[in-house]
C-alpha positions in Angstrom: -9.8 65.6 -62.2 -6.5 63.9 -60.3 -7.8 61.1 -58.3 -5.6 59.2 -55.1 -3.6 62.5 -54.2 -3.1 61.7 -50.8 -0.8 59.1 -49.1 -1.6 57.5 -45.4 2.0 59.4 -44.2 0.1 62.7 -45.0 -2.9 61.7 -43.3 -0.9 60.4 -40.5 1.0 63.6 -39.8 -2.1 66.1 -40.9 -2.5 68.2 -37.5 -5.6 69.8 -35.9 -6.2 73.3 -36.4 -8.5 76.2 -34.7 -11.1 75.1 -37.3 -11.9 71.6 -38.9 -10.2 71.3 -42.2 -10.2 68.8 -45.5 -7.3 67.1 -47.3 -8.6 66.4 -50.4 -8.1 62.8 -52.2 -9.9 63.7 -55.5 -13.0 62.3 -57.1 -15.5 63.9 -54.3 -13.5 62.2 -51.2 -12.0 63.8 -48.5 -11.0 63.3 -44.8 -12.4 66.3 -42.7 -9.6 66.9 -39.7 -11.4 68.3 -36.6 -10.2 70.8 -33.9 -10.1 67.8 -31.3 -7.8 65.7 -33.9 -10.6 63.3 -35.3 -10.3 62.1 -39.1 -13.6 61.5 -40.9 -13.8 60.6 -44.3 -16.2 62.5 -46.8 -17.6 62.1 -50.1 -19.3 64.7 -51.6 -21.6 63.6 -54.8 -24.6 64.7 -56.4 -27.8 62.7 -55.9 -28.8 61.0 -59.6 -32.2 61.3 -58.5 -32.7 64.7 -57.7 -29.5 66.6 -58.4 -28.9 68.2 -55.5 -25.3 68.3 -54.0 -24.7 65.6 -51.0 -22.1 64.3 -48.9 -21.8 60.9 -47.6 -20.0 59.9 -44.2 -17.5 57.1 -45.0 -16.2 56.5 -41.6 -13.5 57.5 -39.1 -9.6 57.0 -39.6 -7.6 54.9 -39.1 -10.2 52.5 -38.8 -11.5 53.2 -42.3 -8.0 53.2 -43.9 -6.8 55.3 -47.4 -7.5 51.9 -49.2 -10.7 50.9 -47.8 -12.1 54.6 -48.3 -11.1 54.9 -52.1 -13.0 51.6 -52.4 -15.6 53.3 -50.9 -15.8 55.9 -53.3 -15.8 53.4 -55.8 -18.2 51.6 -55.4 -20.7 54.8 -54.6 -19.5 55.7 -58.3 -20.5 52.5 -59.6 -24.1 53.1 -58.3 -24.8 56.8 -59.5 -23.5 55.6 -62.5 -26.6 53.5 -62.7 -28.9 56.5 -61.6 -28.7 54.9 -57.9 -28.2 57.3 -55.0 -25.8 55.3 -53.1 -26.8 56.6 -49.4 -30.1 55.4 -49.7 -29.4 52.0 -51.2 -26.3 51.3 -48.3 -29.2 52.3 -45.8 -31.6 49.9 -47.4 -28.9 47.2 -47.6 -28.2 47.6 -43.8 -31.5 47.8 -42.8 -32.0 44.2 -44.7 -28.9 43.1 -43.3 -30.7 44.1 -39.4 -33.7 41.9 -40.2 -32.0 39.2 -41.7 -29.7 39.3 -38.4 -33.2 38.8 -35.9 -34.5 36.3 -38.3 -32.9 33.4 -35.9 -34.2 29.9 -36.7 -35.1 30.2 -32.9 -37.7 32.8 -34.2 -38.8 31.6 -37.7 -39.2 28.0 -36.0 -41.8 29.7 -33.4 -43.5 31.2 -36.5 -43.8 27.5 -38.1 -44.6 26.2 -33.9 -48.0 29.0 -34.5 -49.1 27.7 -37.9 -48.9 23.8 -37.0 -50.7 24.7 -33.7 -53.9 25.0 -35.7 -53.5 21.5 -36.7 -52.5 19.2 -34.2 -52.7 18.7 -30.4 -51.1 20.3 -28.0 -49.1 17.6 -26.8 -47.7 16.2 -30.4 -46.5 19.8 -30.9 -44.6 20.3 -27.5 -43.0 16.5 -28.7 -42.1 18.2 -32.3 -40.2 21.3 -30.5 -38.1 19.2 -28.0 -37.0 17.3 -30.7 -35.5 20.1 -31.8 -34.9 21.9 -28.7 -33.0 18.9 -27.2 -31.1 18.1 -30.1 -29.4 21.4 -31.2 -27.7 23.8 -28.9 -28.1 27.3 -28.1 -25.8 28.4 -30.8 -27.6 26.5 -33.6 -31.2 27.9 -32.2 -30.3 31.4 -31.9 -28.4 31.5 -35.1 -30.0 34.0 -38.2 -31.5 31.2 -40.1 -29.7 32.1 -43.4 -26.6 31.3 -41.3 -26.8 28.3 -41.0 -24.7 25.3 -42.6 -25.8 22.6 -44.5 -22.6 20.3 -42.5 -23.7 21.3 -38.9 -27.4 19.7 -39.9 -25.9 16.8 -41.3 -23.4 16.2 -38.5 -26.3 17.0 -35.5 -28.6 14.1 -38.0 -25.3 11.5 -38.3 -24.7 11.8 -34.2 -28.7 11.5 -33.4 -29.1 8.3 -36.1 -26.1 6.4 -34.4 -28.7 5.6 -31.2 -31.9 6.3 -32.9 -32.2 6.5 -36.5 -36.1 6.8 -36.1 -35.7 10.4 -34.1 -33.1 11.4 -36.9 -35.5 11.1 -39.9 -38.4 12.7 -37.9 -35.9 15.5 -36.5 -34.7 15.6 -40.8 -38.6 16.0 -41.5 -39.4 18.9 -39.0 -36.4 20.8 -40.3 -37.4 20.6 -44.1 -41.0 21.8 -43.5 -39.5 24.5 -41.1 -36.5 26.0 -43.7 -39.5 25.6 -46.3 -41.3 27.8 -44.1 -38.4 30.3 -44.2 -38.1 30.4 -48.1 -41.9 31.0 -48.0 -41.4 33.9 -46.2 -38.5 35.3 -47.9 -36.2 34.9 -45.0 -33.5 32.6 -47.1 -33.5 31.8 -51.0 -33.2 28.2 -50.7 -33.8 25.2 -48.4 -30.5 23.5 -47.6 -32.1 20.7 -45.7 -33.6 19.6 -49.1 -30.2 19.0 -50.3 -29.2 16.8 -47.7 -29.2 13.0 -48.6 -31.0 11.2 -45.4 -30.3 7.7 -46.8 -26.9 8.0 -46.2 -26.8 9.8 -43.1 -29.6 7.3 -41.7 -29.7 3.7 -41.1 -33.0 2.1 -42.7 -34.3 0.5 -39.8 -38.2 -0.7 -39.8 -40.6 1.4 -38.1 -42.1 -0.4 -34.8 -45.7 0.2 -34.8 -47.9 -0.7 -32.0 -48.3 -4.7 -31.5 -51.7 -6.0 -32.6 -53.1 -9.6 -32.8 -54.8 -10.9 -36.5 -54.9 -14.2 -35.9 -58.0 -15.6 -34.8 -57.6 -17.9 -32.3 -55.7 -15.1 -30.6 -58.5 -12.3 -31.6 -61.0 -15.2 -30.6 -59.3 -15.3 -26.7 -58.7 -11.8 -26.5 -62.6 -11.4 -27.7 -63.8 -13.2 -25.2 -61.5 -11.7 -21.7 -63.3 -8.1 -22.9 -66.7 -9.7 -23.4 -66.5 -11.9 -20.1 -64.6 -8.9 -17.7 -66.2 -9.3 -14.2 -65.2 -6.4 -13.1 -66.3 -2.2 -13.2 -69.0 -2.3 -16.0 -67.4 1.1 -17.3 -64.5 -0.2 -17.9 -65.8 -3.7 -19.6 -67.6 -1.5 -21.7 -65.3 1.1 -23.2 -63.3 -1.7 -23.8 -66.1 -3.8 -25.9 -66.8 -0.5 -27.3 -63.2 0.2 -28.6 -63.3 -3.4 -30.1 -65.9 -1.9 -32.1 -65.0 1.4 -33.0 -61.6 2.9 -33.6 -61.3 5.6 -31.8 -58.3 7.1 -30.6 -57.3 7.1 -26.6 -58.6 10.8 -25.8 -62.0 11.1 -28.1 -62.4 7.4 -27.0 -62.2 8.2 -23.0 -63.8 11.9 -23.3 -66.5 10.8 -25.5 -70.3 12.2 -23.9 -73.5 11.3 -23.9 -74.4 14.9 -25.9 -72.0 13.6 -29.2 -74.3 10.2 -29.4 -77.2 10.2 -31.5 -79.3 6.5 -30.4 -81.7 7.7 -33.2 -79.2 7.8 -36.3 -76.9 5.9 -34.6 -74.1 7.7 -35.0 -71.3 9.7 -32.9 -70.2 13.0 -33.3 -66.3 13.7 -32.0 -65.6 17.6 -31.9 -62.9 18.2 -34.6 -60.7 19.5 -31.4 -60.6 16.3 -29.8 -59.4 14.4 -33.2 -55.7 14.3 -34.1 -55.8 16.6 -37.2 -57.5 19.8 -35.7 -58.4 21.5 -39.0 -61.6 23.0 -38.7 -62.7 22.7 -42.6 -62.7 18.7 -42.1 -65.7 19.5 -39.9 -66.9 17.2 -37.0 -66.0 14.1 -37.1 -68.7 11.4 -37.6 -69.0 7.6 -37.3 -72.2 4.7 -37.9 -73.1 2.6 -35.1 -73.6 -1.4 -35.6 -76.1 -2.6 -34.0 -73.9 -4.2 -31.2 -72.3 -0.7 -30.5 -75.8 0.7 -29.7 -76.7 -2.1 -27.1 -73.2 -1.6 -25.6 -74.3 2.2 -25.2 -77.7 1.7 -24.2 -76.3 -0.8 -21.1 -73.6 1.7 -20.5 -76.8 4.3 -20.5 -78.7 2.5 -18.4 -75.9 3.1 -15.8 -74.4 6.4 -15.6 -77.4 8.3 -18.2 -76.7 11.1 -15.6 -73.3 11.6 -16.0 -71.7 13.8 -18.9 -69.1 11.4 -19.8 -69.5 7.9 -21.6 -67.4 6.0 -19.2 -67.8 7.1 -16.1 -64.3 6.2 -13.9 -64.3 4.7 -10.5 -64.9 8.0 -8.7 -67.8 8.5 -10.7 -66.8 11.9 -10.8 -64.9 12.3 -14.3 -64.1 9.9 -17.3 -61.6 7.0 -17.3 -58.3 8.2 -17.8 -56.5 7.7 -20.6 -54.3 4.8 -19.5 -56.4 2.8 -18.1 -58.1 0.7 -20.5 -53.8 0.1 -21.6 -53.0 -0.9 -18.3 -56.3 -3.2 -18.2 -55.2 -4.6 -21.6 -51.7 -5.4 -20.9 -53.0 -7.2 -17.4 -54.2 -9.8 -20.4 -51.2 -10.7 -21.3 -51.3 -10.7 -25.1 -48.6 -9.8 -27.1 -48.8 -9.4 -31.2 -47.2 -13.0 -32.6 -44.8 -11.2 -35.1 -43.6 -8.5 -33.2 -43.5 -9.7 -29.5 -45.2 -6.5 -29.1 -47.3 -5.6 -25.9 -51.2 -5.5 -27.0 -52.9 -1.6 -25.9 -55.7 0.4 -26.2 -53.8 1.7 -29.6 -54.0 -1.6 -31.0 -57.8 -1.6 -31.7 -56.9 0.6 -34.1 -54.6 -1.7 -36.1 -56.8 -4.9 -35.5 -59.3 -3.0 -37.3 -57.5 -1.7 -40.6 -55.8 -5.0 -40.8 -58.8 -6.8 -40.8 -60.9 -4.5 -43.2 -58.3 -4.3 -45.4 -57.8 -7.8 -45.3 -61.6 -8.6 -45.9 -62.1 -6.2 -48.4 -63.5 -8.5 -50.9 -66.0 -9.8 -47.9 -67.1 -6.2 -47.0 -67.0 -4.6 -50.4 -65.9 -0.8 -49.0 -63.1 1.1 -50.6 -59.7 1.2 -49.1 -60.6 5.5 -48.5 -63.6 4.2 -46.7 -61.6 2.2 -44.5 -59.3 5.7 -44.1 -62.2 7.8 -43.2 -62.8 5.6 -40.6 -59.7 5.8 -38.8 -59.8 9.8 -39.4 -56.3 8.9 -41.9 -57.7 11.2 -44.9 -55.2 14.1 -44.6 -53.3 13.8 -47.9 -52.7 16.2 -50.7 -55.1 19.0 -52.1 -56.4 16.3 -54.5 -57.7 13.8 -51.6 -58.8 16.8 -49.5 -61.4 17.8 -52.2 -62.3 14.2 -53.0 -61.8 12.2 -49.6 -61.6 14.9 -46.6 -64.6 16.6 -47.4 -66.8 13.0 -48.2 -68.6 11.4 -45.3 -68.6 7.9 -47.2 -71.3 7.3 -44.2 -72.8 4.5 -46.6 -70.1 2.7 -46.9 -69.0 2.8 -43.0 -72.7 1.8 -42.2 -71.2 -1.5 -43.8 -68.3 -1.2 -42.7 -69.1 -1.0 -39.5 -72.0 -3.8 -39.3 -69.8 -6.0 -41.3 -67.3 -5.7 -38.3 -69.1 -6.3 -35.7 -70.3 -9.5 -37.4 -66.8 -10.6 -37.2 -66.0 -9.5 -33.8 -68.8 -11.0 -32.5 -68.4 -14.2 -34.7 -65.3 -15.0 -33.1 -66.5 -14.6 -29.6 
């Protein structure tokens, strides 16, 4: 059968007549002339699948063009040569090609936004989507995620790192765990954040963590200004009371009477009010020393009718977050090494440094000392080992042996 009969000066000059007509190219295509003067091009085949006798609409001239058309037909060969009907695989493809269109990073990000929202606070993941929402413009958001360029990541990381090279690597981490995410789900085939090399983009500068004070003369001072505070009883004692235990801000201001257990002595913080939010860690649970119970039992013997711990100055709600901060840094101590403001944060650093300095003095494993600061997040292998142990006889020294040195230094 002649194939490529026609020229585009034929086609050109082909007229409309009463009824719709074809001109025939050979090899099952055709352009189909209409009474109103409109070219459409037609390829009649039959269907490998079923044999049956079908024509395929190719598109309108001269916007499909003589050469574009034959390829057409070419390629629609290829795949009935391979027992493919071609209709239904060019559907398929453009229905893919549809999806993979709406799959924006703006919409796969939101997807990633819903899983971590199990996990953490409400609060660290509005800070996680600003950092990307004020970072990368409209175009990059709303771009189909398998669009997207491996050298307009690296460029928005190399201008961000210039000013702050801390916001750059945590801005490189989100996106990694979010294209991840995307291969997961079969949205893309491979993660090109992965291939980006961060220790060239940004500058290695040391992490600033919150200042806290290790020597003891300082600890010995700073002891003493909670211990001897003159002032709203609440207050002095949430602040004795975070010496002792290392709770962070909000389970440490919210804490109620109902999670305190004077018989065990122990507390029990919701798993909702912790940082990590996962509800198959379970509650978590902390030992009292001995001088943690008295500083409850005085703070009892105050406000046992209220719901909250440490009742605020109203004495109609808790003490807000930054106030024992603000109390703190009216002290005036600062961490020797760092120059670093003392907070209500840095309880929590006094006390790993310490126990982990001490170890040897205490006795309790380094996951021990973990638990305590609720830090046991890790890899599958921790989870089944350290996540799901309460180590609650080790913290029962732990946490005696601390408050011997606390008060020791007083």
């Amino acid at each position: 059968m002649a194939l490529n009969i026609l020229n585009d000066t034929q086609i050109r000059k082909a007229k409309p007549k009463d009824k719709e007509y074809k001109l025939n190219d050979g090899g099952g295509l055709s352009i189909l002339i209409k009474p109103n003067g409109s070219k459409t091009w037609v390829l009649n085949y039959i269907n490998p699948q079923n044999g049956k006798k079908t024509n395929a609409g190719l598109g309108a001239y001269p916007n499909v063009t003589l050469v574009m058309a034959r390829d057409k037909r070419a390629k629609y060969k290829q795949f009935i040569a391979q027992d493919i009907n071609p209709t239904k695989h060019f559907k398929e493809q453009n229905k893919t090609q549809i999806i993979q269109n709406e799959t924006t990073f703006e919409k796969v990000f939101n997807e990633w936004l819903a899983i971590e929202a199990r996990k953490i606070a409400p609060k660290t993941l509005q800070t996680k989507k600003n950092r990307i929402l004020n970072h990368f413009d409209i175009s990059f958001i709303q771009k189909p995620i398998k669009d997207i360029k491996k050298g307009e990541v690296v460029s928005n990381i190399e201008n961000i790192a210039k000013n702050t090279p801390q916001t750059a690597q945590i801005i490189y981490q989100i996106l990694n765990q979010v294209f991840h995410y995307a291969i997961s789900k079969d949205h893309i085939e491979h993660n090109i954040i992965s291939d980006i090399y961060t220790k060239a983009l940004i500058p290695n500068n040391k992490v600033e963590h919150y200042g806290k004070l290790t020597k003891e003369n300082d600890l010995h001072e700073f002891i003493n200004k909670i211990y001897d505070y003159p002032k709203f009883v609440s207050m002095k004692n949430i602040l004795k009371f975070a010496l002792h235990v290392p709770l962070r801000i909000t389970p440490l201001v919210t804490l109620k009477w109902k999670y305190v257990d004077f018989d065990a002595k122990t507390i029990t913080i919701p798993r909702e009010l912790q940082k990590v939010k996962r509800k198959d860690l379970g509650n978590f649970v902390l030992p009292l020393s001995d001088e943690v119970v008295s500083i409850l039992k005085e703070q009892y013997h105050h406000f046992k009718g209220y719901e909250f711990v440490f009742v605020n100055t109203t004495y109609k709600g808790h003490i807000h977050k930054d106030s024992p901060t603000k109390m703190i840094e009216k002290f005036g101590f600062k961490d020797a090494d760092t120059g670093r403001v003392i907070t209500a944060h840095s309880f929590r650093g006094i006390f790993k440094t310490i126990a982990l300095n001490n170890y040897r003095s205490h006795g309790v494993s380094e996951s021990a000392i973990k638990k305590a600061l609720d830090h046991l997040h890790g890899n599958k292998v921790d989870m089944s080992y350290g996540e799901k142990a309460d180590f609650m006889d080790e913290l029962r020294v732990l946490f005696s042996w601390y408050s011997d040195y606390i008060l020791k230094l007083k």
